[in-house]
N, C-alpha and C positions, 0 to 999 in steps of 0.2 A: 497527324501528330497531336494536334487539341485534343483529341479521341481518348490518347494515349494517356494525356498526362490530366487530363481528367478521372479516368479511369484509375491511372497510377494514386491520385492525390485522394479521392474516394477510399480505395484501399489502405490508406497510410492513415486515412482519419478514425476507419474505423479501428483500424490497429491501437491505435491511443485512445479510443473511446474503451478498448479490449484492457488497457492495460490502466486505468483509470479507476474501472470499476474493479479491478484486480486489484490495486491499491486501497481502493474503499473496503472492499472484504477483508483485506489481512487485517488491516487498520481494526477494524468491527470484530473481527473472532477473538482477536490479543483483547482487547478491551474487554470483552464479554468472559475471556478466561480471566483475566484481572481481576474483575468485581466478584470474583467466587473466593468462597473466606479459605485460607490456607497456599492461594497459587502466591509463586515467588516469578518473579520478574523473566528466569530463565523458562518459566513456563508461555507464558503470554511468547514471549521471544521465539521459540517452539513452533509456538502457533501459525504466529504471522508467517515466519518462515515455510514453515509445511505450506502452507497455500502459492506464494510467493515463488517455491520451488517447484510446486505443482502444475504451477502456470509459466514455467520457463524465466521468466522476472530476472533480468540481469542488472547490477550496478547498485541494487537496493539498499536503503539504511532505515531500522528501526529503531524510535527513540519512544521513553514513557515517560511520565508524568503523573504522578509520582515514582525515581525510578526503581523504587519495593514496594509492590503492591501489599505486603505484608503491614506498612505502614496506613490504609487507610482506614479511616474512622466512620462509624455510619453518617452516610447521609456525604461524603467527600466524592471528588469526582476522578476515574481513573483516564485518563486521553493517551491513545496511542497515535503516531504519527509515522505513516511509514511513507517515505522518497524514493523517488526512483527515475534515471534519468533517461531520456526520450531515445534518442537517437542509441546503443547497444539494443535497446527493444525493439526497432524500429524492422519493418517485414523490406523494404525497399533499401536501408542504408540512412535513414534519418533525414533526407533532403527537406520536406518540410517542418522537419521539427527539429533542424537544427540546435545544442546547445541550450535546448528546455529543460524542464524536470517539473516532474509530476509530482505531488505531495496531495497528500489523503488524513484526515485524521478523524478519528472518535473517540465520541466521551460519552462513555457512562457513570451511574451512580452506586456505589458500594454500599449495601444496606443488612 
């Protein structure tokens, strides 16, 4: 049984070290279509999503900062922040990661 639920909780960590860095990416591609002069907010939005989707990612929220990229000024910073909560991602049923939630954000610079 220790076998087991070592094995089981191994599995589970890396499933959330999976969906972590799945968070870091969306977060990074929205941002990175941001800071390109003419994208509008449902672009970035798009973005994160397409990966987000690509990677199965249930229960997600994307938020921006500034939220019309269309508004930044050289040299301003664009941050995306994308959440997402533990346990619907979870490969076993969320036992150890009861009622968590993952958030991820990047920022870059619009020039």
């Amino acid at each position: 049984p220790l076998l087991v639920l070592v094995t089981l909780g191994t599995i589970e960590a890396c499933a959330m070290l999976f969906l972590k860095q799945t968070l870091a990416i969306a977060a990074f591609e929205g941002a990175r279509l941001g800071v390109v002069q003419g994208s509008e907010s449902f672009n970035v939005e798009a973005q994160s999503q397409l990966i987000l989707t690509d990677h199965a990612v249930q229960g997600y929220s994307i938020s921006m900062q500034p939220a019309d990229p269309r508004t930044l000024s050289s040299g301003d910073y664009m941050r995306v922040t994308v959440t997402a909560p533990c346990s619907p991602n979870s490969l076993i049923g969320g036992w150890f990661y009861a009622n968590m939630t993952f958030s991820e954000s990047a920022e870059l610079a619009y020039y």
